[in-house]
C-alpha positions as CSV (number, residue, x, y, z in Angstrom):
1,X,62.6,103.0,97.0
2,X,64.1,106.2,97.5
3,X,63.9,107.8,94.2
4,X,60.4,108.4,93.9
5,X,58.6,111.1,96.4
6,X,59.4,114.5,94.7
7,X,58.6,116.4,98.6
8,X,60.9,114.5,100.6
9,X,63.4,116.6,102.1
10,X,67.1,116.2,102.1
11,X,67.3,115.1,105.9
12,X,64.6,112.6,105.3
13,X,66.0,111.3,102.3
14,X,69.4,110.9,104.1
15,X,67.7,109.0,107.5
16,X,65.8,106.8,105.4
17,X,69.6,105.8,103.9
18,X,70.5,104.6,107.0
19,X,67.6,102.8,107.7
20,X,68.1,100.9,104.8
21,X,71.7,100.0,105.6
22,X,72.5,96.6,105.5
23,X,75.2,94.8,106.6
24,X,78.6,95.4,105.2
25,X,80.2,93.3,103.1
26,X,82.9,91.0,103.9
27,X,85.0,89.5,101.4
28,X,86.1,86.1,102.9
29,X,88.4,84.9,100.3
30,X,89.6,85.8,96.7
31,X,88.0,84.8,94.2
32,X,90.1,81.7,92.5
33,X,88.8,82.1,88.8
34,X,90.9,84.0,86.2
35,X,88.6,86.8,84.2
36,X,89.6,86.7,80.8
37,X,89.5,89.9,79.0
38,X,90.8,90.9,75.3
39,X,92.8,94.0,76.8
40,X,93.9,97.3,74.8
41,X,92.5,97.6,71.4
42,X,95.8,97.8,70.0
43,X,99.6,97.6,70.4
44,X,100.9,101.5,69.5
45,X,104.6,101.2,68.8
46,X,107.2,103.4,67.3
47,X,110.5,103.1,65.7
48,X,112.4,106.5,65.3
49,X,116.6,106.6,64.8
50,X,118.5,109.1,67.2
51,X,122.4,110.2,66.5
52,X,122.6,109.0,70.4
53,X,124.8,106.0,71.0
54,X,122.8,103.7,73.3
55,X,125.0,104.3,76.2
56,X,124.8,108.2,75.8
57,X,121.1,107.6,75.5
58,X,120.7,106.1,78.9
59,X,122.6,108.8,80.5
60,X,120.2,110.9,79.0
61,X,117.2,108.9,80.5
62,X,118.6,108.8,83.8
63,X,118.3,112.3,84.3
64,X,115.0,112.6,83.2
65,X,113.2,109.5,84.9
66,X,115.7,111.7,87.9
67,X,113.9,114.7,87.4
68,X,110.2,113.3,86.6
69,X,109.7,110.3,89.3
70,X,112.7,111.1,91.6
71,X,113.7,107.4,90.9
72,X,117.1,106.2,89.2
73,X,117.5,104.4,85.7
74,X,117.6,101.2,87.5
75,X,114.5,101.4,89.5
76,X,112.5,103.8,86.8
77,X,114.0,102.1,83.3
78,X,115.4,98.8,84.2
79,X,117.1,96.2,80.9
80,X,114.9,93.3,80.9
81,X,117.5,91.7,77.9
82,X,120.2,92.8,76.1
83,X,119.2,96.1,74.9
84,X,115.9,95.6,76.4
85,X,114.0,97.7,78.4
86,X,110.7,98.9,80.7
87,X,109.9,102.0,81.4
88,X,108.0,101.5,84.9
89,X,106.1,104.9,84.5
90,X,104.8,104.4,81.9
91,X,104.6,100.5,81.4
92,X,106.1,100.5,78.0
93,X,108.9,98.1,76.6
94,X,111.7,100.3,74.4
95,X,114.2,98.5,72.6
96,X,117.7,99.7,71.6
97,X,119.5,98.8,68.3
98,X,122.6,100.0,66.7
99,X,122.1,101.6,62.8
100,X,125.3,102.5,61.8
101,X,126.7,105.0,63.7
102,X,123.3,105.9,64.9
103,X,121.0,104.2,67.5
104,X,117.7,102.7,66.3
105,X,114.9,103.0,69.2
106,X,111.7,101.2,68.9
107,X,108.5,101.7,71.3
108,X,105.9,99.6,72.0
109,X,102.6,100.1,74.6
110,X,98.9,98.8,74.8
111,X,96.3,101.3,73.9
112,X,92.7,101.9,73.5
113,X,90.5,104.2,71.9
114,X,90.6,106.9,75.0
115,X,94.5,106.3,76.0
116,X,96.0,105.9,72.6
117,X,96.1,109.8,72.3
118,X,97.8,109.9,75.7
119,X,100.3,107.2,74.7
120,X,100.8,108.5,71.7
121,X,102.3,111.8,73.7
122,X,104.4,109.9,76.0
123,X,105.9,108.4,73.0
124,X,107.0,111.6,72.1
125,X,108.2,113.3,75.0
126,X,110.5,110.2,75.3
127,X,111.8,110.1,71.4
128,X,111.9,114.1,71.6
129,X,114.3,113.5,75.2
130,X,116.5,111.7,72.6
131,X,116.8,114.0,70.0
132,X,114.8,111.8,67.4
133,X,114.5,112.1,63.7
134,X,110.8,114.2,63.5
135,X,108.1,113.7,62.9
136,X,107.4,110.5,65.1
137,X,105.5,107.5,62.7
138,X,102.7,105.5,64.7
139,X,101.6,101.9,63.6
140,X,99.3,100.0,65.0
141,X,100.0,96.5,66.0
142,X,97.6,93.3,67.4
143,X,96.5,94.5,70.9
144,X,98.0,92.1,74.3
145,X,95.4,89.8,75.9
146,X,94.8,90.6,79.9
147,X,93.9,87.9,82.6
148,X,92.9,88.9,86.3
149,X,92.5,87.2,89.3
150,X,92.9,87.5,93.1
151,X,95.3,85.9,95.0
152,X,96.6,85.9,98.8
153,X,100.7,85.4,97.9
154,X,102.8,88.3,98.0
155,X,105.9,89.5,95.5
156,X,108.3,86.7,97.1
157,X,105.6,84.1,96.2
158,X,105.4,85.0,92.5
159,X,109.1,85.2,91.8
160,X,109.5,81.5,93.2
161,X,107.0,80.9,90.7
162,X,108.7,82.5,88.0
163,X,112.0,81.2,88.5
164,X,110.9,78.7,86.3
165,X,110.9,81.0,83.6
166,X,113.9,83.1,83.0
167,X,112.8,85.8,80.8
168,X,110.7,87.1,83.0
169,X,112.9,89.8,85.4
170,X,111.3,91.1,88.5
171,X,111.6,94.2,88.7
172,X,111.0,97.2,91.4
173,X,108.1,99.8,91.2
174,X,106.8,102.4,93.4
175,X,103.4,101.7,91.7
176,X,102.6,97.8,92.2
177,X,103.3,95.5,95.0
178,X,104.9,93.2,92.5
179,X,106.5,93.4,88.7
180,X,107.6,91.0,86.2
181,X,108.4,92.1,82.6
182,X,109.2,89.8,80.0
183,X,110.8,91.6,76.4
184,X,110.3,88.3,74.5
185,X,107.3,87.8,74.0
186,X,105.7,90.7,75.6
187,X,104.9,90.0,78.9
188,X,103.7,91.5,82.4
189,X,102.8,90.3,85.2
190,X,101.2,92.9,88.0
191,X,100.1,92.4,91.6
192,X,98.3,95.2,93.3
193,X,99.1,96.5,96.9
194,X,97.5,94.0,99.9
195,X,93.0,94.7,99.4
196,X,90.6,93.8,102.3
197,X,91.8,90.4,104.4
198,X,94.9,90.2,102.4
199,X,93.7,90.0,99.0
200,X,96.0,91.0,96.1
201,X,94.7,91.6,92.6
202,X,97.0,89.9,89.8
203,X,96.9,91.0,86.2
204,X,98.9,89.1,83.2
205,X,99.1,90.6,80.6
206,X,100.5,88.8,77.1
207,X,100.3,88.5,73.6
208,X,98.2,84.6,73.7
209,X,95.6,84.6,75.5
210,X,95.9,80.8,76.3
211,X,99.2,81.6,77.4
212,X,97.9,83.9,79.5
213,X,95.5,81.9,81.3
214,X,98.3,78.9,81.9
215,X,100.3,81.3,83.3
216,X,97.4,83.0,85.5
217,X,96.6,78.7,86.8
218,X,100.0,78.2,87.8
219,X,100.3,81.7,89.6
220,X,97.0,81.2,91.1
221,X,98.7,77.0,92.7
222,X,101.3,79.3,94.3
223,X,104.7,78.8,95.2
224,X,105.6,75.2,96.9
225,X,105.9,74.8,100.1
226,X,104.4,76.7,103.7
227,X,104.7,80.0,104.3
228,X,103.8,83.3,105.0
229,X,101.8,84.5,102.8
230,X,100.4,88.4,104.1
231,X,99.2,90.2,106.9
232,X,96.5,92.4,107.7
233,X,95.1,95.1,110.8
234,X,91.3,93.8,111.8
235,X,90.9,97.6,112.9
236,X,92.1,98.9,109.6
237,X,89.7,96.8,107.8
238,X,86.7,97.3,109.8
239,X,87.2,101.1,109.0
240,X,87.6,100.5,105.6
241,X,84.6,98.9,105.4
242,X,82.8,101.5,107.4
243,X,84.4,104.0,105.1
244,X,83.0,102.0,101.5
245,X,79.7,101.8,103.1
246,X,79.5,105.3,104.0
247,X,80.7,106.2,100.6
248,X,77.6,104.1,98.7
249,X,75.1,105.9,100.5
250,X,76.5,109.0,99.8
251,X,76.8,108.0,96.5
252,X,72.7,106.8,96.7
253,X,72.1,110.8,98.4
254,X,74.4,112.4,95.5
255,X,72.0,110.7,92.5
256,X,68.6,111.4,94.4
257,X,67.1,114.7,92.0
258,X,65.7,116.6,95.1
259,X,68.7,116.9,96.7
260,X,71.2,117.8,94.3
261,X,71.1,121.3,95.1
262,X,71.8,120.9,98.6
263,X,74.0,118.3,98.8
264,X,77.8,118.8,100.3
265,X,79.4,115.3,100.0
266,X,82.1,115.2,102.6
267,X,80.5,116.6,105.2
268,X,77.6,113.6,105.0
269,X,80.2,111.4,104.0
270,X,81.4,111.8,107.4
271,X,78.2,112.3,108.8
272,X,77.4,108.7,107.8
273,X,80.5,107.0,108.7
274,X,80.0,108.2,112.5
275,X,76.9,107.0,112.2
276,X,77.8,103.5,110.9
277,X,80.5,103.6,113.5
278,X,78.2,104.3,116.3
279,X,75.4,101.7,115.8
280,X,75.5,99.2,118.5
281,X,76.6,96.2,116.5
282,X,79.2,98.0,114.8
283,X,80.6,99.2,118.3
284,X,81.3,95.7,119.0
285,X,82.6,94.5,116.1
286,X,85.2,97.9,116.8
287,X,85.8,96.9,120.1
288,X,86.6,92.9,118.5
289,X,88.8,94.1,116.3
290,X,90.8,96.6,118.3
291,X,94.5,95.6,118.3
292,X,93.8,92.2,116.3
293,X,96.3,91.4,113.2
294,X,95.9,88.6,111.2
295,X,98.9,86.8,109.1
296,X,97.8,84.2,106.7
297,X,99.9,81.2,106.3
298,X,100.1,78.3,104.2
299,X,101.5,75.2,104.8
300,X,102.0,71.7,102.6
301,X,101.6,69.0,105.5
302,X,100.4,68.6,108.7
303,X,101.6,69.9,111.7
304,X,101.4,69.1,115.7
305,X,101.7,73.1,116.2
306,X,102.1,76.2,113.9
307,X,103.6,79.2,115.7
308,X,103.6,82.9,114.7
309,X,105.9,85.3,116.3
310,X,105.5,89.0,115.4
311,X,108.7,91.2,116.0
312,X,109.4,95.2,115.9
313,X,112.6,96.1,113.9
314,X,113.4,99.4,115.3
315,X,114.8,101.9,112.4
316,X,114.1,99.9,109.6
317,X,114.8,100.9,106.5
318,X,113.1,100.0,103.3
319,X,115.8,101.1,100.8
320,X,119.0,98.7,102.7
321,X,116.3,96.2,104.7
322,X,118.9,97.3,107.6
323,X,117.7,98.0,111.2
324,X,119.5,99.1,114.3
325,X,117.2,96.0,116.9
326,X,114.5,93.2,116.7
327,X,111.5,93.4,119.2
328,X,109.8,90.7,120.2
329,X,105.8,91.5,120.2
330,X,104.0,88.4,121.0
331,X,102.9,85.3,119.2
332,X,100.3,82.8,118.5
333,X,100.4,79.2,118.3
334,X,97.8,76.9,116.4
335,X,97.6,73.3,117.4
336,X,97.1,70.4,115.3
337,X,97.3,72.2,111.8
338,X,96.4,69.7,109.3
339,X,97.3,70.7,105.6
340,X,94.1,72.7,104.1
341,X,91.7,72.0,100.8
342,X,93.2,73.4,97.5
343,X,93.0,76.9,97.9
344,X,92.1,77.6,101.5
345,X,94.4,79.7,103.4
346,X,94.9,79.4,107.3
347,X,94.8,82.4,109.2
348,X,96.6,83.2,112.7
349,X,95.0,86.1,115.1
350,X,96.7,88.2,117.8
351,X,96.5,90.9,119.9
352,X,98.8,93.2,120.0
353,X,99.8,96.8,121.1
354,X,98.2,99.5,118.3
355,X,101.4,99.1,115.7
356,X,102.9,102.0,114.1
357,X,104.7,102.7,110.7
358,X,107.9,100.7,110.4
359,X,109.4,97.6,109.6
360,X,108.0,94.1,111.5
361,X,109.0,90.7,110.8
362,X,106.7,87.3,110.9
363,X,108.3,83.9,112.2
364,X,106.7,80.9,111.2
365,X,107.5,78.2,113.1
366,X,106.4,74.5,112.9
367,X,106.6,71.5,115.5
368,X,106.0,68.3,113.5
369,X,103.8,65.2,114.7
370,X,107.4,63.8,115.9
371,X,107.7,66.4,118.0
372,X,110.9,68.3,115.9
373,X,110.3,72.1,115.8
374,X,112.4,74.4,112.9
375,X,111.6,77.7,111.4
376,X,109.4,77.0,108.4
377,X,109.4,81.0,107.1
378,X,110.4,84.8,107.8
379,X,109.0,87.6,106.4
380,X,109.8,91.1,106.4
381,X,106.7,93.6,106.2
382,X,106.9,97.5,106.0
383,X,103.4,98.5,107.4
384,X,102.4,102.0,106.6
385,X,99.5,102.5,108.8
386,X,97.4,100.4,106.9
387,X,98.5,98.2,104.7
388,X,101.5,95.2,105.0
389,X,103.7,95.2,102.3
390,X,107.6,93.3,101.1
391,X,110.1,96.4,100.7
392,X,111.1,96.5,97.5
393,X,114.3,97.9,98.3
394,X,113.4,101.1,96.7
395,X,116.0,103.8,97.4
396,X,114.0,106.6,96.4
């Protein structure tokens, strides 16, 4: 509609994109299904021999995984096995064995036609940090198989999951709300930072594809047992959305010929978000949402009453989970919670006071049908503004 009309000036152009604004889109749960995709082309790997012992040769990687991503050798290059390691920065497994007096190193990392170049580079920098016989041999091995899904369970979740199969070590990252890494076979499990409502994107990545997708189904069950599962700011989302819608119409104004040459995207893009944000029904979904979090819960019976109790923890830190106090915020109880249909995931509201960045911990509490309350779960979340998230512990 909005392409044709060769005369119609950019201001037009731009009020007829409102006018055309639906409503936003709401994503009201994950999507259950596992998407199946053949993943990199290829496996790159690399075996090179350096006259480092393997010991030497991680002192020599913790100062540069130091001095590149300010992280130690633990967080940056954890062992997965004996002689066994990731490099987090790069997602790429590196394994150590001894050649005489010298120290045979051998990488491995997915590629496709547009990284493998790239890949190909890191490869080198690292070998090259260990003074590696030159020049560096490439091979090409069969590529890993990739399944992704959504999910609402957070880092905890998965490793109850995966306790069940012990070569598969969690590890830190700065870069994903959850890692697993598995040496033998190759093996990774990723979960994105918390999306829109609490949604978490989980990729597996492995060398069978139908072990791939049995690992995905049993992910996707989730952990037994009730508990927290994530939280989320009703405010913060609404934004977002606001924010994504603004950002398509822009997009729409950006790809319309006539005004190509007059176009300056961030100034509309804000241009259209205050407009968005002022339009009477948006105004009251605003004024809905101010000070509303939502946590969502699971639980694996039925209850008489579900409490939530949100708490401040008052100089939190991430790195030690240490704080100086606990807060008390307010709560929200649920009566007669019966235990959901596969899948569904309850969801407890309440009002608060605007948080800020820190540290906050989520009681679940449960009184059963005989009347007996306990404490079903606790989770600590570091909330950055925006988004809940498990501390990893991190300590730089």
């Amino acid at each position: 509609m909005m392409a044709g009309g060769a005369g119609i000036q950019p201001a037009k152009i731009l009020t007829l994109v409102l006018a055309t604004g639906g409503t936003l889109r709401a994503q009201t749960a994950p999507n259950k299904g596992a998407d199946l995709n053949k993943g990199p082309d290829v496996l790159i790997a690399s075996t090179f021999v350096t006259s480092m012992t393997y010991a030497a040769a991680l002192d020599r990687l913790a100062a540069y995984y130091d001095e590149q991503v300010g992280h130690n050798r633990s967080v940056a290059f954890p062992e997965i096995a004996p002689h066994r390691h990731f490099d987090v920065w790069h997602e790429m497994w590196v394994f150590f064995e001894p050649s005489g007096a010298r120290t045979q190193v051998t990488l491995k990392r997915p590629a496709d036609a547009n990284s493998a170049r790239v890949v190909k580079g890191w490869m080198l920098d690292f070998a090259g940090r260990l003074n590696a016989d030159m020049p560096l041999v490439f091979r090409e091995e069969p590529g890993l198989r990739t399944v992704e899904g959504e999910i609402y369970d957070s880092r905890k979740d998965l490793a109850g999951v995966l306790a069940a199969h012990p070569a598969m070590r969690p590890l830190k990252s700065w870069r994903h709300a959850g890692l697993f890494v598995a040496a033998v076979p190759l093996t990774e499990v990723a979960l994105s930072p918390s999306g829109l409502h609490g949604v978490r994107r989980l990729t597996v990545t492995t060398e069978d594809a139908a072990a791939g997708k049995q690992l995905m189904a049993k992910l996707q069950q989730g952990a037994p047992g009730a508990a927290v599962s994530g939280a989320f700011s009703e405010e913060v989302e609404l934004e977002a959305e606001i924010h994504e819608a603004a950002q398509i119409r822009t997009d729409i104004i950006a790809s319309s010929a006539p005004t190509q040459t007059l176009y300056h995207p961030q100034m509309d893009l804000k241009y259209l978000e205050e407009r968005i944000r002022n339009q009477p029904l948006m105004q009251k979904r605003l004024v809905a949402a101010r000070g509303y979090y939502d946590v969502r819960y699971r639980v694996d019976k039925s209850y008489a009453k579900i409490t939530v109790t949100w708490s401040e923890l008052t100089g939190y830190s991430q790195a030690t989970g240490k704080y100086e106090a606990e807060h008390g915020l307010g709560q929200v109880s649920i009566p007669n919670v019966r235990k959901p249909a596969q899948g569904a995931i309850p969801t407890a509201r309440v009002h608060l006071e605007t948080l800020k960045p820190g540290g906050y911990s989520l009681r679940l509490e449960g009184e059963s049908l005989t009347g007996e309350t306990a404490k079903i779960d606790e989770r600590i979340y570091w909330f950055d503004g925006k988004t809940f998230e498990e501390p990893q512990g991190l300590d730089r």
